[in-house]
PDB file of N, CA, C, O and CB in Angstrom:
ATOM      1  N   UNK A   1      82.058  17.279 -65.474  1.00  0.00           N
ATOM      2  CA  UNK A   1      80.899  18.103 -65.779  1.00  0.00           C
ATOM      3  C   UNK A   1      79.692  17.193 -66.048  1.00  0.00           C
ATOM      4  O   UNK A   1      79.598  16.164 -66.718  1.00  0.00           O
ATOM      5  CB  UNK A   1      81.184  19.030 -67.002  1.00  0.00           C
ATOM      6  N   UNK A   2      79.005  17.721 -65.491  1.00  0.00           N
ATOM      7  CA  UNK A   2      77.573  16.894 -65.505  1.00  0.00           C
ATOM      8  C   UNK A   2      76.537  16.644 -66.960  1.00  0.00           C
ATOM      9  O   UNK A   2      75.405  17.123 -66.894  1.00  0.00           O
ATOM     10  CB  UNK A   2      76.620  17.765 -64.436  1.00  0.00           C
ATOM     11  N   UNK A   3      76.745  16.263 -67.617  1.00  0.00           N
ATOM     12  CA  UNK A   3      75.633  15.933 -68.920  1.00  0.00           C
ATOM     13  C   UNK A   3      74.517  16.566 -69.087  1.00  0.00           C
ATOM     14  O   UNK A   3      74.000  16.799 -67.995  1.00  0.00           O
ATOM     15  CB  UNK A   3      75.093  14.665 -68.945  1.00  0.00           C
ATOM     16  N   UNK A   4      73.759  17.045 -70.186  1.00  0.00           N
ATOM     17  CA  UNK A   4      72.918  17.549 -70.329  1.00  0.00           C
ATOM     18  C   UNK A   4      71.858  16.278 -69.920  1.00  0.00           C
ATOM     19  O   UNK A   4      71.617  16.460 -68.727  1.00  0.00           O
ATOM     20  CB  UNK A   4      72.999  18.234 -71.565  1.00  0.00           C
ATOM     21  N   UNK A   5      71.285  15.343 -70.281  1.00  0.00           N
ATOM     22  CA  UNK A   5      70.560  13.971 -70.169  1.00  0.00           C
ATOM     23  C   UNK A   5      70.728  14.012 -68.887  1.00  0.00           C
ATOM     24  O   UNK A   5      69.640  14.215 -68.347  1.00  0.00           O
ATOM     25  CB  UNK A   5      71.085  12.618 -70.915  1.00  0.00           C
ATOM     26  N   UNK A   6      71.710  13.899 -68.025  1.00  0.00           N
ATOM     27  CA  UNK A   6      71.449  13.723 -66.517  1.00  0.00           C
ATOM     28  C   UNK A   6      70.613  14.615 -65.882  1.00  0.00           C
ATOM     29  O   UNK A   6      69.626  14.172 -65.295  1.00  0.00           O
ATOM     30  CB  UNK A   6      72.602  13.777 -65.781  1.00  0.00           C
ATOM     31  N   UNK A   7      70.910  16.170 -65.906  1.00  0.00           N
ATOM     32  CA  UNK A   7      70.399  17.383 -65.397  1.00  0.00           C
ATOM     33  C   UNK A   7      69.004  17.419 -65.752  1.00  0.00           C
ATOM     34  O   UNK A   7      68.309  18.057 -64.962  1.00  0.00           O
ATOM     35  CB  UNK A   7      71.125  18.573 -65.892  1.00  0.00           C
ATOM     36  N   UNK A   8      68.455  16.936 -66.665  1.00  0.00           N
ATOM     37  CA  UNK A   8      66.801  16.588 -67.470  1.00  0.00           C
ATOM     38  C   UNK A   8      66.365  15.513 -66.740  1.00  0.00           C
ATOM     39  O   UNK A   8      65.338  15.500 -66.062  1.00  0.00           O
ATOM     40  CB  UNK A   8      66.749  16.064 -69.268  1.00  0.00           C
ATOM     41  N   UNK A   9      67.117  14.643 -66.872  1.00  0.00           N
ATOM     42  CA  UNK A   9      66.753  13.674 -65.536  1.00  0.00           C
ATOM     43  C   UNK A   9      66.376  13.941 -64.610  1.00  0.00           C
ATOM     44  O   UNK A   9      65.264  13.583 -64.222  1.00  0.00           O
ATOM     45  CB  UNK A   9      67.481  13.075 -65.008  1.00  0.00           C
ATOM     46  N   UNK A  10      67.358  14.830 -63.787  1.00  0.00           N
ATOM     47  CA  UNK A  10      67.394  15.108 -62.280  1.00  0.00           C
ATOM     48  C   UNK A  10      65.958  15.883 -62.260  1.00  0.00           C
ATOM     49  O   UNK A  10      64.987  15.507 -61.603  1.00  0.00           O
ATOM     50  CB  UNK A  10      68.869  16.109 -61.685  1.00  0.00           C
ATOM     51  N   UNK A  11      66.003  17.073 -63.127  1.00  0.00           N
ATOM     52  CA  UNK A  11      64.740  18.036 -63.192  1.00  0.00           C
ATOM     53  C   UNK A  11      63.532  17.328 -63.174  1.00  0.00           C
ATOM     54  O   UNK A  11      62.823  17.278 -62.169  1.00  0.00           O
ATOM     55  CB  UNK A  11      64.692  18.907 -64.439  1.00  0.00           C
ATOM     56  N   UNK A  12      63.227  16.708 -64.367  1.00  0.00           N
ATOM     57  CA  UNK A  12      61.949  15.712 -64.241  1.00  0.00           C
ATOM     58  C   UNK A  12      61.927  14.326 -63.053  1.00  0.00           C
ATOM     59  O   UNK A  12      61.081  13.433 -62.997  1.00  0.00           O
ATOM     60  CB  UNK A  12      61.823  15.014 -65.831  1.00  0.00           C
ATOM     61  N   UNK A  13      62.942  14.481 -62.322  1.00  0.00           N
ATOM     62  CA  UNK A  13      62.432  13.637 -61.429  1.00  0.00           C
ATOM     63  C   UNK A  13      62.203  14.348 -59.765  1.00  0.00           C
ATOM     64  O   UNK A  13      61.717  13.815 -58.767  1.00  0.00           O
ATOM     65  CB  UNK A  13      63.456  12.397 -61.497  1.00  0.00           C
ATOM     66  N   UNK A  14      62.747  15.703 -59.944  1.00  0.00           N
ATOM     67  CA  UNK A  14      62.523  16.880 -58.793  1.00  0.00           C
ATOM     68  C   UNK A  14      60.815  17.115 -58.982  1.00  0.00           C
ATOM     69  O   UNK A  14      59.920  16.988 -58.146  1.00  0.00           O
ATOM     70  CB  UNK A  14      63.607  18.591 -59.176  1.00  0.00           C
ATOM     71  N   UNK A  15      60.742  17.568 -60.647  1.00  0.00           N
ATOM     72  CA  UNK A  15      59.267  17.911 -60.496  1.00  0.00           C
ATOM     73  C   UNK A  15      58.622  16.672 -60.357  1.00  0.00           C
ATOM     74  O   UNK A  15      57.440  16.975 -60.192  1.00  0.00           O
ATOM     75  CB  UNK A  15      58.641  18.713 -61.680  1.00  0.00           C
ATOM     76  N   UNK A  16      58.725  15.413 -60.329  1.00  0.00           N
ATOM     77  CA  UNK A  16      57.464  14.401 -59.617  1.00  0.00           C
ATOM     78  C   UNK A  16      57.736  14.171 -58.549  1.00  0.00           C
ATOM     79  O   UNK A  16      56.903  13.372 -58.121  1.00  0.00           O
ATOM     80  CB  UNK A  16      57.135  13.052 -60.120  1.00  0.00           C
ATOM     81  N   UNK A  17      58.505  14.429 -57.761  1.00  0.00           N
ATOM     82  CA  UNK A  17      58.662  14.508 -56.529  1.00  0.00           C
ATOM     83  C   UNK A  17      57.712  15.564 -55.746  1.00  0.00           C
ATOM     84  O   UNK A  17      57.028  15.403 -54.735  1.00  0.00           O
ATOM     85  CB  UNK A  17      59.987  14.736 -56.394  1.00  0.00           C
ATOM     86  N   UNK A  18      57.955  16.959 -56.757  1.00  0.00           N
ATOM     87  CA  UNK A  18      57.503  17.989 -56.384  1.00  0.00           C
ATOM     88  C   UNK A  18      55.431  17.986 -56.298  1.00  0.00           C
ATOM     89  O   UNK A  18      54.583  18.418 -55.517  1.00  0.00           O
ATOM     90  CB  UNK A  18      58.315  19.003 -57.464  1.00  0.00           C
ATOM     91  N   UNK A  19      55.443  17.313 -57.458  1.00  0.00           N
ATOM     92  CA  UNK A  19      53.709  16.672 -57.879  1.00  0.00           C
ATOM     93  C   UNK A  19      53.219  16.141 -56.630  1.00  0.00           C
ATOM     94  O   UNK A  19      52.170  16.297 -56.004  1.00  0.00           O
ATOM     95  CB  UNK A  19      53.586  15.213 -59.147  1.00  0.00           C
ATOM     96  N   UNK A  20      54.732  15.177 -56.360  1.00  0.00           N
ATOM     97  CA  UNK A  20      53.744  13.831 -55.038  1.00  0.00           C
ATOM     98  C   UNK A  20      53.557  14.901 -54.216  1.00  0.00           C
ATOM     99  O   UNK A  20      52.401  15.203 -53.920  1.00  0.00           O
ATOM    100  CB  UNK A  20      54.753  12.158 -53.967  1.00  0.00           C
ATOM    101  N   UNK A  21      54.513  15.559 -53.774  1.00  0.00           N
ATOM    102  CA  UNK A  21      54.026  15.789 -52.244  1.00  0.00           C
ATOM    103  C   UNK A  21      53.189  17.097 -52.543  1.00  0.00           C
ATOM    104  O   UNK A  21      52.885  17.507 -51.423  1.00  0.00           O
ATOM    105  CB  UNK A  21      55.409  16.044 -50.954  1.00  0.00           C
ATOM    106  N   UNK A  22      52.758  17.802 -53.314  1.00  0.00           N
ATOM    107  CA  UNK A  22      51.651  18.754 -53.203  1.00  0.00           C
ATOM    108  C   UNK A  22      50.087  17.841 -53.084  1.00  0.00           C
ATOM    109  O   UNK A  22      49.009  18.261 -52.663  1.00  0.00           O
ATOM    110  CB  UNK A  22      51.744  19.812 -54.661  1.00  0.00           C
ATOM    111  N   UNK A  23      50.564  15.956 -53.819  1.00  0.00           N
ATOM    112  CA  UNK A  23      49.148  15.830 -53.697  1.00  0.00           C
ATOM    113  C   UNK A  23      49.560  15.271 -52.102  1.00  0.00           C
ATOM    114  O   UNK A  23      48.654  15.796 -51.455  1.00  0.00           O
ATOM    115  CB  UNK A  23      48.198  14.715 -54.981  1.00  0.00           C
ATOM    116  N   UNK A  24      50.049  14.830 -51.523  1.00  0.00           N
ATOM    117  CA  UNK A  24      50.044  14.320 -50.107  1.00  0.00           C
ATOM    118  C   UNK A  24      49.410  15.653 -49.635  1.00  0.00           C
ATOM    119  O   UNK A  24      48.266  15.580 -49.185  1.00  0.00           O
ATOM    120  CB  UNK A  24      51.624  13.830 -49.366  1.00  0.00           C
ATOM    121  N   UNK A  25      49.834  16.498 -49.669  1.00  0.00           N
ATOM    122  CA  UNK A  25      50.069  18.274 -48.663  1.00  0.00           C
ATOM    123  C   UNK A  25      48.244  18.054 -49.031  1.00  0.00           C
ATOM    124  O   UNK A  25      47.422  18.173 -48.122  1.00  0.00           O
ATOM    125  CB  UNK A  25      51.441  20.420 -49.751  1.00  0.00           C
ATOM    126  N   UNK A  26      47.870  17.765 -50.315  1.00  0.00           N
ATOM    127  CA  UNK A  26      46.414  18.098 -50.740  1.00  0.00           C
ATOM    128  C   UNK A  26      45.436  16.922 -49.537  1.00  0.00           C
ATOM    129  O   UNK A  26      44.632  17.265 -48.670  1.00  0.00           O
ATOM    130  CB  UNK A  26      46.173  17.661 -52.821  1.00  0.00           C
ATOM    131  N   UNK A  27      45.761  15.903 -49.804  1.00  0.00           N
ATOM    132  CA  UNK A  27      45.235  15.099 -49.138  1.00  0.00           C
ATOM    133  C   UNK A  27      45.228  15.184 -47.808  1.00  0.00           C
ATOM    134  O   UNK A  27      44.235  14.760 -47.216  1.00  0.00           O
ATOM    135  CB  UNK A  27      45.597  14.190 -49.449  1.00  0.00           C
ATOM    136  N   UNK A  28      45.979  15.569 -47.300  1.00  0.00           N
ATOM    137  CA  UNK A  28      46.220  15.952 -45.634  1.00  0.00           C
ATOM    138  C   UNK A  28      45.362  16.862 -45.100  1.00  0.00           C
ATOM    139  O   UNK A  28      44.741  16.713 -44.048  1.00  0.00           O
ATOM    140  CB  UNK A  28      47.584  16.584 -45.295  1.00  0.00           C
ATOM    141  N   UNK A  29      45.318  18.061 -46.020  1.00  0.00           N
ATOM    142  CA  UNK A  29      44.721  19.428 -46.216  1.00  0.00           C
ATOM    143  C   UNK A  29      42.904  18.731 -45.521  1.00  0.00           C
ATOM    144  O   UNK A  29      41.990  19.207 -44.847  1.00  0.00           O
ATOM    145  CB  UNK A  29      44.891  20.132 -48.392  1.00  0.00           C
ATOM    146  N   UNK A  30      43.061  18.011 -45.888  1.00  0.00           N
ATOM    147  CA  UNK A  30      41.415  17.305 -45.926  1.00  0.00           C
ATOM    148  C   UNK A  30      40.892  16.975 -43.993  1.00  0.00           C
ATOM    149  O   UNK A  30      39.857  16.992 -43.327  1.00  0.00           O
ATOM    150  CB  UNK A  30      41.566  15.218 -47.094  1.00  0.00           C
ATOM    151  N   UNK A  31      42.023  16.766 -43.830  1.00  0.00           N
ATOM    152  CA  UNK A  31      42.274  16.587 -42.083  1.00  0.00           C
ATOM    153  C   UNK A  31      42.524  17.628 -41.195  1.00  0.00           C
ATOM    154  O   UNK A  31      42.284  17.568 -39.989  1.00  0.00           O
ATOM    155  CB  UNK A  31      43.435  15.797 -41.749  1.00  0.00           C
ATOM    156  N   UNK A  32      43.052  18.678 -41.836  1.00  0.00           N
ATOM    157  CA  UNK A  32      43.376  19.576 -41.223  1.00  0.00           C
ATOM    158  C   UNK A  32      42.155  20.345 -40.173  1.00  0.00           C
ATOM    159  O   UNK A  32      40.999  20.386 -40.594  1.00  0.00           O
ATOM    160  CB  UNK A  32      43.946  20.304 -42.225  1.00  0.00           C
ATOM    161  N   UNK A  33      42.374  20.737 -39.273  1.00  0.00           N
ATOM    162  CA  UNK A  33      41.044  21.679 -38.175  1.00  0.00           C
ATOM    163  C   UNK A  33      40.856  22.816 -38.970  1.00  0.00           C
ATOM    164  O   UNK A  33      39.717  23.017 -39.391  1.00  0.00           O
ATOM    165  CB  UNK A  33      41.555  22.336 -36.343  1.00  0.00           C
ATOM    166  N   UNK A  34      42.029  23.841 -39.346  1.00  0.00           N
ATOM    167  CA  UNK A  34      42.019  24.884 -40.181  1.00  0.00           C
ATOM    168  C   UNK A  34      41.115  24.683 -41.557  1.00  0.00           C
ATOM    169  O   UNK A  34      41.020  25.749 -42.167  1.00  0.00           O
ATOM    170  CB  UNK A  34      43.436  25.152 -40.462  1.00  0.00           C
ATOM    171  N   UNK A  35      40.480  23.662 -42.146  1.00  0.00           N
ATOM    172  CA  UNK A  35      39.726  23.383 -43.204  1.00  0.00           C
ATOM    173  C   UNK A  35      38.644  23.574 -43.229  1.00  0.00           C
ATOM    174  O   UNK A  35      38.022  22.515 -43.137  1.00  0.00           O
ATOM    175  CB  UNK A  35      39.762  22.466 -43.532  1.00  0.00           C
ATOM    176  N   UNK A  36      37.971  24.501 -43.319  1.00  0.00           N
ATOM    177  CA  UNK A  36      36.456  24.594 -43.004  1.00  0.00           C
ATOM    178  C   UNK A  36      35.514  23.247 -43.516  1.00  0.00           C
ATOM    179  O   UNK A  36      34.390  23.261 -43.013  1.00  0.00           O
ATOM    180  CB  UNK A  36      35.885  26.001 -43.788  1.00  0.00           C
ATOM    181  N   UNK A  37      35.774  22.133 -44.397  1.00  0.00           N
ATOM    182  CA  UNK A  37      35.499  21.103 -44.596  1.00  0.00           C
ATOM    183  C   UNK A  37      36.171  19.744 -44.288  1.00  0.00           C
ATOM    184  O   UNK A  37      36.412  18.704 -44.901  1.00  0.00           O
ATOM    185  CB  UNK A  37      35.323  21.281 -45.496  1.00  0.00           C
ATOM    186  N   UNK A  38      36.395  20.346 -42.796  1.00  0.00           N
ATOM    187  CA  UNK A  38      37.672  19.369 -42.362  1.00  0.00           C
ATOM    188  C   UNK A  38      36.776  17.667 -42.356  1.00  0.00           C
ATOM    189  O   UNK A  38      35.573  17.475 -42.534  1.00  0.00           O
ATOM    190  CB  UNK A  38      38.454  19.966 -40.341  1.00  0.00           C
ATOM    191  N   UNK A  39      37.505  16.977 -42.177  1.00  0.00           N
ATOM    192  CA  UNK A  39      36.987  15.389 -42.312  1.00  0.00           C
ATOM    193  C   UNK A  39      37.781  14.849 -40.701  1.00  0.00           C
ATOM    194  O   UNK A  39      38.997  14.858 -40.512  1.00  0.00           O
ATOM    195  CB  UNK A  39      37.796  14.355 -44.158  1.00  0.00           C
ATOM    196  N   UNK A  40      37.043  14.538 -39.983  1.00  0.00           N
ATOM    197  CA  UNK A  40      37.603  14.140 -38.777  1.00  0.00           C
ATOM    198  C   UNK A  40      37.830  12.363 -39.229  1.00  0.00           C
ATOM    199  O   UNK A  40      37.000  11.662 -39.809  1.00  0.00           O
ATOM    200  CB  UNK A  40      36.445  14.567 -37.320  1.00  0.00           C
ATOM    201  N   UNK A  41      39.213  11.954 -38.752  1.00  0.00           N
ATOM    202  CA  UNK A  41      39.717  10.890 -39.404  1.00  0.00           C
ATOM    203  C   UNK A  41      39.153   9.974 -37.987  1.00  0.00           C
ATOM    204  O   UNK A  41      39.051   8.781 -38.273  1.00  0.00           O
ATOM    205  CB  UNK A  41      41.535  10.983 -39.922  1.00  0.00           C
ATOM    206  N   UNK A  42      38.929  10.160 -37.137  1.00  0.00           N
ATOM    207  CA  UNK A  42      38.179   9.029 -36.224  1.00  0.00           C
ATOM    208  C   UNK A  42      36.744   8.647 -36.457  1.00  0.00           C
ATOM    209  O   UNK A  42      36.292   7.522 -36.244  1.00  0.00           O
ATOM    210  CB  UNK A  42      38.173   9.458 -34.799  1.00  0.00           C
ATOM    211  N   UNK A  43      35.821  10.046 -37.075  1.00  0.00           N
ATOM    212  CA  UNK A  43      34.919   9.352 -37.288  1.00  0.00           C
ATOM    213  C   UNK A  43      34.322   8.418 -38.989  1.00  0.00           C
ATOM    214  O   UNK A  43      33.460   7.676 -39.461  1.00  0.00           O
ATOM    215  CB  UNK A  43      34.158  10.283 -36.739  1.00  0.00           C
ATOM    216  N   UNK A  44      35.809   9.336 -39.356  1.00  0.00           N
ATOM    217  CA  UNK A  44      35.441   8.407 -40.820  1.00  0.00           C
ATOM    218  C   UNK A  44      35.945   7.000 -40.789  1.00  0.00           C
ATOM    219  O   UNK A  44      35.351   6.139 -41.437  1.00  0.00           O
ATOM    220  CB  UNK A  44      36.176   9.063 -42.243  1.00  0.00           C
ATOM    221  N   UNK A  45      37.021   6.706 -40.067  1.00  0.00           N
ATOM    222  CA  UNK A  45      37.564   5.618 -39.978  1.00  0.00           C
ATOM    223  C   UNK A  45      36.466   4.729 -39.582  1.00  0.00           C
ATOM    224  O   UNK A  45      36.403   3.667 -40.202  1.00  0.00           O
ATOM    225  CB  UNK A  45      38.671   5.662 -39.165  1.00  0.00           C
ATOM    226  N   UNK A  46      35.701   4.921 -38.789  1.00  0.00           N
ATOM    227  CA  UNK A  46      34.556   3.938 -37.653  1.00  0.00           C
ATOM    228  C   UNK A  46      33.129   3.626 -39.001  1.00  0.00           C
ATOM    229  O   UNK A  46      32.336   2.686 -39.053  1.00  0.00           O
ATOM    230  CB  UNK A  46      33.698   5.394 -35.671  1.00  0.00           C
ATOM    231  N   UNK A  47      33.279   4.896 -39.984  1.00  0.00           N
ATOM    232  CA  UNK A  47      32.341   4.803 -41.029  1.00  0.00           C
ATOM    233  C   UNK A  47      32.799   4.031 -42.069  1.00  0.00           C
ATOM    234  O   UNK A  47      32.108   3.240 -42.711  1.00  0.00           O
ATOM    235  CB  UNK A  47      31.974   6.014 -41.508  1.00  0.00           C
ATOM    236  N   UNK A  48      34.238   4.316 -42.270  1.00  0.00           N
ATOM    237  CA  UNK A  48      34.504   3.428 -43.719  1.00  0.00           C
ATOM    238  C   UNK A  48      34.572   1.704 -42.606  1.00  0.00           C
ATOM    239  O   UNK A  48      33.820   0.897 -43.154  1.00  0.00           O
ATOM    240  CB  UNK A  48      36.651   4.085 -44.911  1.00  0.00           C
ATOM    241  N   UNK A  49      35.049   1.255 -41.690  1.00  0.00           N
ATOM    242  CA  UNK A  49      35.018  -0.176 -40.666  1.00  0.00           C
ATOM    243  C   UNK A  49      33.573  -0.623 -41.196  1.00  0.00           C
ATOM    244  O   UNK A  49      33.264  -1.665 -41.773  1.00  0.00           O
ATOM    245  CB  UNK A  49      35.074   0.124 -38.600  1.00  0.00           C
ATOM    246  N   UNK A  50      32.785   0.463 -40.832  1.00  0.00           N
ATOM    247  CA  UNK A  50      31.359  -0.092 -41.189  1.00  0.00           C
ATOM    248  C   UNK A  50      30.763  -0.452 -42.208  1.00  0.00           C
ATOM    249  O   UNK A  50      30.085  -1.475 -42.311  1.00  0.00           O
ATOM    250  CB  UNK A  50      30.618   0.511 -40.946  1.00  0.00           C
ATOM    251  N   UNK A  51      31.062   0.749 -43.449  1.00  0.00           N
ATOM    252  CA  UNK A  51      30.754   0.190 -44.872  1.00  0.00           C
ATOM    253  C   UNK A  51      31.822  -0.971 -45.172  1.00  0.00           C
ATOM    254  O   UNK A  51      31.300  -1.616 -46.081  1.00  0.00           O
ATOM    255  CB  UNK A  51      30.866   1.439 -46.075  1.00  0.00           C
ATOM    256  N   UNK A  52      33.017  -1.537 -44.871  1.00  0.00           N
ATOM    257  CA  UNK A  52      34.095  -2.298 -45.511  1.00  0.00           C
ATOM    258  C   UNK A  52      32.907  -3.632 -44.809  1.00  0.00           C
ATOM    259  O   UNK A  52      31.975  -4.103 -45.461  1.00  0.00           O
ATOM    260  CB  UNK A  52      36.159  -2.011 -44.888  1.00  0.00           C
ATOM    261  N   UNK A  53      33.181  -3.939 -43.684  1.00  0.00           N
ATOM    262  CA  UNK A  53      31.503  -4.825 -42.692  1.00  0.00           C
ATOM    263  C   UNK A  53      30.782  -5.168 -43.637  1.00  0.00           C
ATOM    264  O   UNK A  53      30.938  -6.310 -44.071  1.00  0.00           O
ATOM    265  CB  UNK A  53      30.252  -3.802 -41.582  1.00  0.00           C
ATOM    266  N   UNK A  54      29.539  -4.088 -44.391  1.00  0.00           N
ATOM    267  CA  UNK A  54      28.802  -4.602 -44.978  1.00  0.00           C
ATOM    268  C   UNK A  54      28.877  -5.057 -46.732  1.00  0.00           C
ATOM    269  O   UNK A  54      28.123  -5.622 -47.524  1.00  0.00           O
ATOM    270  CB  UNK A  54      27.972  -3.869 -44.582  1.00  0.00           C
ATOM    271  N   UNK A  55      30.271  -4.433 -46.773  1.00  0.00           N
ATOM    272  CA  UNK A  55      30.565  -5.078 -47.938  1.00  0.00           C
ATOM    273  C   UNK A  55      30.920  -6.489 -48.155  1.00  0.00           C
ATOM    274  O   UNK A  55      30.885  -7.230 -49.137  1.00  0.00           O
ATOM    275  CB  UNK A  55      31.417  -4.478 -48.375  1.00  0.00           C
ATOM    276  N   UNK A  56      31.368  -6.663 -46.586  1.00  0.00           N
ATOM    277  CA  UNK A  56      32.042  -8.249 -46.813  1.00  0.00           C
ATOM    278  C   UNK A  56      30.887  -9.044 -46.458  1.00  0.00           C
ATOM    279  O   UNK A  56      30.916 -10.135 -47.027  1.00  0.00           O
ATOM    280  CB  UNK A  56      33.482  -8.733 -45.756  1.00  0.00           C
ATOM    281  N   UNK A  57      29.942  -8.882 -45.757  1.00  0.00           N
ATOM    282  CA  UNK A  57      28.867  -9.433 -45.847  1.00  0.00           C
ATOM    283  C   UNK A  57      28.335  -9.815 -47.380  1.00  0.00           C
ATOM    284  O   UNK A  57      28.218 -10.943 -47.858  1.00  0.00           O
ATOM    285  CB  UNK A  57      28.071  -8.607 -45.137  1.00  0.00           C
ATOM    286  N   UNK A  58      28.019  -8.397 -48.069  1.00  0.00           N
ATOM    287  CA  UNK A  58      27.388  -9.068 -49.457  1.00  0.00           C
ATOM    288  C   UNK A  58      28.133  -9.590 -50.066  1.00  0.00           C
ATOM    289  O   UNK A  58      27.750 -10.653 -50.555  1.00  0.00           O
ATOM    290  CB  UNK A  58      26.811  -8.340 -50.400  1.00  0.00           C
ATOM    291  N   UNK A  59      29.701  -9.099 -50.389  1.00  0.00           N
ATOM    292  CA  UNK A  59      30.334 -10.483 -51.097  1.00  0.00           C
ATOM    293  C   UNK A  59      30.272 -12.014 -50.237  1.00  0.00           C
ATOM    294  O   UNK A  59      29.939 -12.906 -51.018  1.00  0.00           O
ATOM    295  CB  UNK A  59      32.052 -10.149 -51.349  1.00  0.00           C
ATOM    296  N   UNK A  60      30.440 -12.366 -49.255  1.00  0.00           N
ATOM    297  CA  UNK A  60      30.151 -13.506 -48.728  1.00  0.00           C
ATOM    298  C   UNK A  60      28.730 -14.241 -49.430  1.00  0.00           C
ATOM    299  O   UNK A  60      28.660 -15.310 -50.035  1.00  0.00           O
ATOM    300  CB  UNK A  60      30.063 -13.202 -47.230  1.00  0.00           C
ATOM    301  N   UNK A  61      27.918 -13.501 -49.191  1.00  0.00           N
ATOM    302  CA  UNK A  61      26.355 -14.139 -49.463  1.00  0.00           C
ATOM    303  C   UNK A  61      26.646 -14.157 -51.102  1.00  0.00           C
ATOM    304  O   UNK A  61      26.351 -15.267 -51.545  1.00  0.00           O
ATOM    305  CB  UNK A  61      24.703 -12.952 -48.855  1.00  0.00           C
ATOM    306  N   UNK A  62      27.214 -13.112 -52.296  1.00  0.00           N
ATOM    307  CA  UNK A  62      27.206 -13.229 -53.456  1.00  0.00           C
ATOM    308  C   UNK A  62      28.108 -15.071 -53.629  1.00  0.00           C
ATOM    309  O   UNK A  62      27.508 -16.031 -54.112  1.00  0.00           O
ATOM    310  CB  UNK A  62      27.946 -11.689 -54.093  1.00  0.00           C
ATOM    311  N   UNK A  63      29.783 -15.158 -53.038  1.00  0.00           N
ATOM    312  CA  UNK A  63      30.525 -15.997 -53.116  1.00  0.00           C
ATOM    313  C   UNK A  63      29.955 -16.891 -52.939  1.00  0.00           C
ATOM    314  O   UNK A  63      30.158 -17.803 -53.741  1.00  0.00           O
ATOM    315  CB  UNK A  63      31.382 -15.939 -52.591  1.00  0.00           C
ATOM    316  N   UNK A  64      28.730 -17.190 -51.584  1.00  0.00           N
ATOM    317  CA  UNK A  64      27.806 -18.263 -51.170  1.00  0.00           C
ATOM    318  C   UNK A  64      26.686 -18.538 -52.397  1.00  0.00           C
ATOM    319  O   UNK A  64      26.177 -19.647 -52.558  1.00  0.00           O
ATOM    320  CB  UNK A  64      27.052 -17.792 -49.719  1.00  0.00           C
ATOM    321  N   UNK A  65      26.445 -17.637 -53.049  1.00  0.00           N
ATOM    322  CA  UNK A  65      25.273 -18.194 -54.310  1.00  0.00           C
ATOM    323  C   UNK A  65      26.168 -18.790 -55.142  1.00  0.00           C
ATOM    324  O   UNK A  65      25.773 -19.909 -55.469  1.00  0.00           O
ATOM    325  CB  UNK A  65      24.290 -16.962 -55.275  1.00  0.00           C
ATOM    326  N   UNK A  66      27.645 -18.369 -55.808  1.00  0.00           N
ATOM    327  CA  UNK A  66      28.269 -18.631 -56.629  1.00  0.00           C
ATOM    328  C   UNK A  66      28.466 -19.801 -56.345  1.00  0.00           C
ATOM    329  O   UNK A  66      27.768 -20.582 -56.992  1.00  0.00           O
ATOM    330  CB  UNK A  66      29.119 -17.949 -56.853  1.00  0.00           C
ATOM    331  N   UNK A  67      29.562 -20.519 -55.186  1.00  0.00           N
ATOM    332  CA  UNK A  67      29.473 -22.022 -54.318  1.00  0.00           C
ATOM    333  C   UNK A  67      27.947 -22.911 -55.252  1.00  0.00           C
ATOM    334  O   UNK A  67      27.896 -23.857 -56.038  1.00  0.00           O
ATOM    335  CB  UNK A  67      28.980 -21.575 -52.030  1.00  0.00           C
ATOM    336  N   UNK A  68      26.903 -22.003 -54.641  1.00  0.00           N
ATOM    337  CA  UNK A  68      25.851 -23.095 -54.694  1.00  0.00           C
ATOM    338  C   UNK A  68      25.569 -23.531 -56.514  1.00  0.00           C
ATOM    339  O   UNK A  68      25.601 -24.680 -56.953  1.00  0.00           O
ATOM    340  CB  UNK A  68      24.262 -22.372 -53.829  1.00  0.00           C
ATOM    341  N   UNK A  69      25.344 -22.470 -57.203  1.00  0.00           N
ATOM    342  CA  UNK A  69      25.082 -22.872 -58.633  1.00  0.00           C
ATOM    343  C   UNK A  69      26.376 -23.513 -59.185  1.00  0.00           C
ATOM    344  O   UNK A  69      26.233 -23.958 -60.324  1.00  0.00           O
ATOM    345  CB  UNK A  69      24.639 -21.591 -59.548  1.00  0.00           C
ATOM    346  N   UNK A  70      27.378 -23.637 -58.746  1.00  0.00           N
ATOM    347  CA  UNK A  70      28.335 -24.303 -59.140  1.00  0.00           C
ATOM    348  C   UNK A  70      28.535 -26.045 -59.074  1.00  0.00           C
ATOM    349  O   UNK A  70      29.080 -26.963 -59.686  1.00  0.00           O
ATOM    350  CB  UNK A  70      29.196 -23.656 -58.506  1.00  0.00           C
ATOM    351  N   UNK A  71      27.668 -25.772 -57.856  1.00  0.00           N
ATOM    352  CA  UNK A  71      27.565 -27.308 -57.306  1.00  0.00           C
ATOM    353  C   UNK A  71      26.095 -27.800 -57.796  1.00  0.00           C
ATOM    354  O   UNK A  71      25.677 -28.605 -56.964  1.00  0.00           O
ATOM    355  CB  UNK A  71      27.706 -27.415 -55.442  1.00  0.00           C
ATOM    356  N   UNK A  72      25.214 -27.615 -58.788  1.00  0.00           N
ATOM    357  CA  UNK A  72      23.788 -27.620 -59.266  1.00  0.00           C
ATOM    358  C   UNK A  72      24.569 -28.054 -60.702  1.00  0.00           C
ATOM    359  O   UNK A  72      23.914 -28.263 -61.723  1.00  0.00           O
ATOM    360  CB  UNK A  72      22.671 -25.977 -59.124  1.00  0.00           C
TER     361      UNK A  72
END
């Protein structure tokens, strides 16, 4: 016979199971065509490529000032 402590176990680890995937299902939801605020994942992808681009640019130029006053 199965333990009370195990079965509490099992339960609380069904319901975070149950948590994750409603937030996956949520997050997906975001892609979906059926979403009237759907997010098309090709053109965000080409947008976040672009902002990640100019981020590494300014950290480069920040890392490049840091280099220089280090060496001053």
């Amino acid at each position: 016979m199965v333990d009370l402590e195990n079965l509490e176990n099992k339960a609380i680890d069904l319901q975070n199971t149950i948590i994750h995937e409603y937030n996956v299902l949520e997050e997906l939801w975001r892609y979906h065509p059926a979403n009237e605020n759907f997010i098309n994942p090709i053109k965000e992808h080409e947008v976040l490529k672009e902002r990640i681009g100019k981020l590494e640019m300014e950290l480069d130029e920040i890392e490049k000032q840091i280099k220089y006053k280090n060496l001053n």
